[in-house]
Structure formats: structure tokens, C-alpha cells
C-alpha positions in Angstrom: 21.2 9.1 -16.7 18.4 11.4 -16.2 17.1 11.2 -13.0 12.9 10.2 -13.2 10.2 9.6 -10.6 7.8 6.4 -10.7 4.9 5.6 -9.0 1.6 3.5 -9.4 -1.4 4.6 -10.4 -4.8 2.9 -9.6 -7.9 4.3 -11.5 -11.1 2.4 -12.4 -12.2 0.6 -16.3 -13.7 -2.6 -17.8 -15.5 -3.2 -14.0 -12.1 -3.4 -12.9 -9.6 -2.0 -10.7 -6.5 -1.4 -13.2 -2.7 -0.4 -12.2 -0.8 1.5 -14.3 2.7 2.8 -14.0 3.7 6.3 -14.3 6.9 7.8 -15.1 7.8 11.8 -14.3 10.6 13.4 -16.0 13.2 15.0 -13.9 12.0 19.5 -13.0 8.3 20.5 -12.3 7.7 21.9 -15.1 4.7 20.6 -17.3 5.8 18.5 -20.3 4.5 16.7 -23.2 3.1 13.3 -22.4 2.8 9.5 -24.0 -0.1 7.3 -23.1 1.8 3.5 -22.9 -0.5 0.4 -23.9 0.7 -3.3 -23.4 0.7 -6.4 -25.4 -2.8 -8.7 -24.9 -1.2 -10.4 -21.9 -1.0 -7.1 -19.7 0.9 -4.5 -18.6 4.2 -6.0 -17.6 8.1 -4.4 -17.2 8.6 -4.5 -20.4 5.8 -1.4 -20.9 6.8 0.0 -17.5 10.7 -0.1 -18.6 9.5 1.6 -22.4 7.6 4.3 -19.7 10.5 5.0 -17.7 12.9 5.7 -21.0 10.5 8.4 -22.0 10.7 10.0 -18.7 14.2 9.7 -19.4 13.6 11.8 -22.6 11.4 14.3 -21.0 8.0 13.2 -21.7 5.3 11.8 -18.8 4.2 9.1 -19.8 1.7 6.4 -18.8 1.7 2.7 -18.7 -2.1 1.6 -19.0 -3.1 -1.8 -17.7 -5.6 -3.9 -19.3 -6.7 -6.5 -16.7 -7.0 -5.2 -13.5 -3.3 -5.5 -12.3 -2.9 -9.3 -13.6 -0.6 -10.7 -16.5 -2.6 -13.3 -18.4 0.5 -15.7 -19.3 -2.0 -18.7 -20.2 -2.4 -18.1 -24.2 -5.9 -19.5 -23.7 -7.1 -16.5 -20.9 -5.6 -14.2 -22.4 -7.5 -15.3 -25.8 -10.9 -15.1 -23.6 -10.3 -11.9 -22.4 -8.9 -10.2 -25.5 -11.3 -11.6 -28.1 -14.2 -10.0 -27.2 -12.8 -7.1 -25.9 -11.1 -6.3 -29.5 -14.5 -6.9 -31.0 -15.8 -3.9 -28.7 -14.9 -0.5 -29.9 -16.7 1.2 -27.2 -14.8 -1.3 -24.5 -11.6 -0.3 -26.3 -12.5 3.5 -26.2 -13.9 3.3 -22.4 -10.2 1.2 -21.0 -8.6 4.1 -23.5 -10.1 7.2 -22.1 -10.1 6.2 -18.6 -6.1 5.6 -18.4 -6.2 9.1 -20.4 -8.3 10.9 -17.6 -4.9 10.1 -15.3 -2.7 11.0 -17.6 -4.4 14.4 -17.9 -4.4 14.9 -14.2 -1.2 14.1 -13.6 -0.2 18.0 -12.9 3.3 17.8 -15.4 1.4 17.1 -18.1 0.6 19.2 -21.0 -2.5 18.1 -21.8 -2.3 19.5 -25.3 0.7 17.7 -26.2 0.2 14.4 -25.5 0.4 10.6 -27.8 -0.2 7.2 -27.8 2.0 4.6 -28.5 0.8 0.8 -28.0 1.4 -2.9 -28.8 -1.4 -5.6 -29.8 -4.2 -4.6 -27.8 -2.7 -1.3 -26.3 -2.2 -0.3 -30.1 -6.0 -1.2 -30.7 -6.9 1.1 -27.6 -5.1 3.7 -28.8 -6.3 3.6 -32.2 -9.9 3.8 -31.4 -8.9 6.8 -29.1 -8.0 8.4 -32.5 -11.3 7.0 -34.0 -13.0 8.4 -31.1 -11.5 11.9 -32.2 -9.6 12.5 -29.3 -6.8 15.5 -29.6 -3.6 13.5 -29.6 -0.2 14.8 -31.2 0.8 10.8 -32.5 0.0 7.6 -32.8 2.0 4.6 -33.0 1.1 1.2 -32.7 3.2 -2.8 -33.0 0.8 -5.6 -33.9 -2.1 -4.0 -34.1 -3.2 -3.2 -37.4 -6.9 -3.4 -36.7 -10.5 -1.7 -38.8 -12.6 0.4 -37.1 -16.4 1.2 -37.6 -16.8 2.9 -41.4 -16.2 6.2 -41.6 -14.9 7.1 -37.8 -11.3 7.3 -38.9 -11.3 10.0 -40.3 -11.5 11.6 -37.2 -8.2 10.5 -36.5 -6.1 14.6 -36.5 -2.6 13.3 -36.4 0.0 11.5 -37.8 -0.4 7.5 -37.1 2.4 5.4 -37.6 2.2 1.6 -37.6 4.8 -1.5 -37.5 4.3 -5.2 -38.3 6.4 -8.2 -39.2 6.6 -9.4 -42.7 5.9 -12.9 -40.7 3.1 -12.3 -38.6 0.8 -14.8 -39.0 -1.8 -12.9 -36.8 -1.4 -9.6 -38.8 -1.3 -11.3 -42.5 -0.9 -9.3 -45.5 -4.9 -8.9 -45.7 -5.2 -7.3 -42.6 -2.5 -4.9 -43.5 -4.2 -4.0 -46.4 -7.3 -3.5 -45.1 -6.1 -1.0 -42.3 -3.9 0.9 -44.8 -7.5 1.4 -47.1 -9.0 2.3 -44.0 -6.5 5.0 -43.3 -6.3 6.2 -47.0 -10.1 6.4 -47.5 -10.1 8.5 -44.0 -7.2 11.0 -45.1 -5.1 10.0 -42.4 -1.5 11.0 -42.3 -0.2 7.2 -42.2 2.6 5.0 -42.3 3.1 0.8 -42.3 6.6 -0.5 -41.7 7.2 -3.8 -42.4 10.1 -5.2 -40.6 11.4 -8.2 -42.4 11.4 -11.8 -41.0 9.1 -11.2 -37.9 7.1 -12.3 -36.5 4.5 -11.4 -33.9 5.2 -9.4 -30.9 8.7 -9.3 -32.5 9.6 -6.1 -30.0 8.5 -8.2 -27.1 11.7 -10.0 -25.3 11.3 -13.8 -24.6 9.2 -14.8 -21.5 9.1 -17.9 -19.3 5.6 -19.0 -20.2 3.6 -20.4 -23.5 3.2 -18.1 -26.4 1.0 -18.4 -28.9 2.0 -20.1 -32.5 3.9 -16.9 -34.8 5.2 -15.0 -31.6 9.2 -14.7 -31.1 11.2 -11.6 -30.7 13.7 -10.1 -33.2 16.4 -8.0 -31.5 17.4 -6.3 -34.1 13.8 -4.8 -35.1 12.5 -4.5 -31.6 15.0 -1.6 -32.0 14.5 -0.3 -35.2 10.9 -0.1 -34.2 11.5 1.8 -31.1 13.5 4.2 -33.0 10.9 4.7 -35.7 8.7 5.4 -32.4 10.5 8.1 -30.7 11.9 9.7 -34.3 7.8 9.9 -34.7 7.4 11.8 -31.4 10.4 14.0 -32.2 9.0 14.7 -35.6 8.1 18.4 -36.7 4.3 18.9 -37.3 3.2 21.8 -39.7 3.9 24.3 -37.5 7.3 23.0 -36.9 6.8 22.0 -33.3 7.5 18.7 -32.3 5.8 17.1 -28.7 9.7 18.2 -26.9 10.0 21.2 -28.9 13.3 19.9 -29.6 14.7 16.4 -30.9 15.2 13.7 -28.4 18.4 11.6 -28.2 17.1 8.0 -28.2 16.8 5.3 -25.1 16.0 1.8 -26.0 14.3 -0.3 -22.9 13.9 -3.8 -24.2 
């Protein structure tokens, strides 16, 4: 195994002191990066683990928190706190941008070459950084098929893939067809795949606490998705570059 360096990173956002986790690739050399957003609930392993694979691959990469170093496992804070804050694209943007400022300062990075993958609200984030016409080489998001304000998404200037679960009661068929329109009327290179038979937060593994009503993981998918993810970062763009300049071998963290 590729040998990688963690450590954690506190930067301000939201009035809040936030904790991400950073992963460094084995060599000093600067290297492409991935910006790493969490589920509604916060940053947890399961985002730090995801981090740490892509070290493993060669990229920096940054797990963003959300809520100041906690992990809302009550469904009912986590619903207080998320709510509003997906109803604010300039909150979004602010939380997105700030965990991007470290990223960019991390010395290994490239900061030409650098993507955002997310899940629920981390793929919302990092969505509206594309809205907000930020230079990023990819976008991927699980769970979050969300609208932005009309018109901004077209300056969205790379490829944006998304995934959902057929099942997902909290990303129905309306809301998918309302972000695809979105994406069409802006020109966006986009894809939706639509993993059959799951549910919400399908690439999530189980936790010891409440969920809310349409959330289980699906096994299977979780790593069909994460394949779909780093195939995206590996994928040529017109110049026939790609973020590694080569194509990674893929690590699965669930």
C-alpha cells in the first residue's frame, strides 16, 4: 500500500470553527487535488477513509467538515441545521470556498488541477462552487441532485457527474428531472446514474444511530459509485489530460 500522510486541518466557516482531514500522497511533489464533502450529518471516517484512498491514488485531497467538528447523529439536528443551510446558496458557497482556500494552500497541491466530489450536503457545496464559477477539473456528487439560482449554472466549466438511487425517497424522480433541465439548459457536460433499488445515502455504510425514513446502504452500488467516481477523475479532458496525467488503479474505502 502506498504509503500517505494525514493530518487535521482547522480553518474558519458558517461562524464556526470546522476540522477537516487531509490526506498527502506519498513524494513532495505537487499533485492534483479533490475537495471531499460529507453526508448532512458531518464529516465522519467514512469521508476521512474515501480521503485517504485518494492519497493512496496520488491525489491531495481534503475532507471538509460541515459543523464545526461535530457529527449531528439526531435526524432531527441534523434536519435544523441542514435545512436552512441548503436553502442558502451563498452559505453553501462561503463553507465551499473556505475548505477550498486550505486545500489551495496546502503546498502539494496543484491548484489548477483540482475537483470536487461530495455526498448530500457536501455534493450541494460543491455544486454551487461550480455555480459560483470556480476553476475545478470535476464534479461529482451522491444524493444531491439539487437547483441552483437561474441561470448561474452555466458557469459550471467542467464535466459534472451525478449518482442517485432509483429509491430515494428524498431525491424523487422530480427532483432528478429538474437538475438534469438545469444542467441541459446551462450546457453543462453532465451525467445522472441511477443505481437500481437504493435508496438514500446508499454509499453510506450502516451506523449505530437513527436514520431518517428511505436511508439504507447498498454494498454493491456504494462501489459501483465509487468507481464511476474515480473513472471520472481519471477521465481524459479535450486536451487528453486527465487530473493524474495517467489512469489510476481503483481503492474502494467503504
Amino acid at each position: 500500500m502506498t504509503t500517505i500522510t494525514t493530518r487535521t486541518v482547522e480553518y474558519p466557516a458558517d461562524g464556526l470553527t470546522m476540522i477537516g482531514h487531509l490526506a498527502l500522497p506519498a513524494g513532495v511533489d505537487r499533485r492534483p487535488a479533490v475537495l471531499v464533502g460529507p453526508e448532512g450529518v458531518g464529516l465522519s471516517d467514512v469521508e476521512r477513509r474515501r480521503a485517504d484512498a485518494l492519497a493512496e491514488l496520488g491525489y491531495v485531497a481534503l475532507a471538509f467538515d460541515l459543523h464545526g467538528g461535530r457529527y449531528l447523529s439526531d435526524p432531527e439536528e441534523m434536519l435544523a441545521r441542514c435545512m436552512p443551510l441548503l436553502a442558502d446558496s451563498d452559505r453553501m458557497r462561503d463553507i465551499g470556498h473556505a475548505a477550498l482556500d486550505v486545500l489551495r494552500a496546502e503546498p502539494r497541491t496543484n491548484p489548477d488541477r483540482i475537483a470536487a466530489v461530495g455526498y448530500g450536503t457536501g455534493g450541494a457545496i460543491a455544486l454551487e462552487l461550480g455555480r459560483d464559477g470556480v476553476n475545478l477539473s470535476a464534479i461529482a456528487t451522491v444524493n444531491a441532485l439539487t437547483t441552483g439560482r437561474p441561470g448561474e449554472a452555466a458557469r459550471i466549466r467542467c464535466p459534472v457527474w451525478a449518482g442517485v438511487g432509483s429509491e430515494d425517497p428524498i431525491m424523487p424522480p422530480a427532483q432528478r428531472d429538474a437538475f438534469t433541465a438545469e444542467m441541459q439548459a446551462a450546457g453543462v457536460d453532465w451525467r445522472l446514474v441511477v443505481y437500481g433499488g437504493a435508496l438514500h445515502a446508499f454509499h453510506h455504510p450502516p451506523v449505530d444511530h437513527t436514520v431518517r425514513p428511505g436511508v439504507a446502504h447498498h454494498p454493491r452500488h456504494a462501489q459501483r459509485a465509487w468507481h464511476d467516481i474515480v473513472g471520472l477523475l481519471a477521465e481524459p479532458d479535450r486536451n487528453g489530460n486527465t487530473l493524474l496525467g495517467h489512469r489510476a488503479s481503483y481503492k474502494f474505502r467503504s
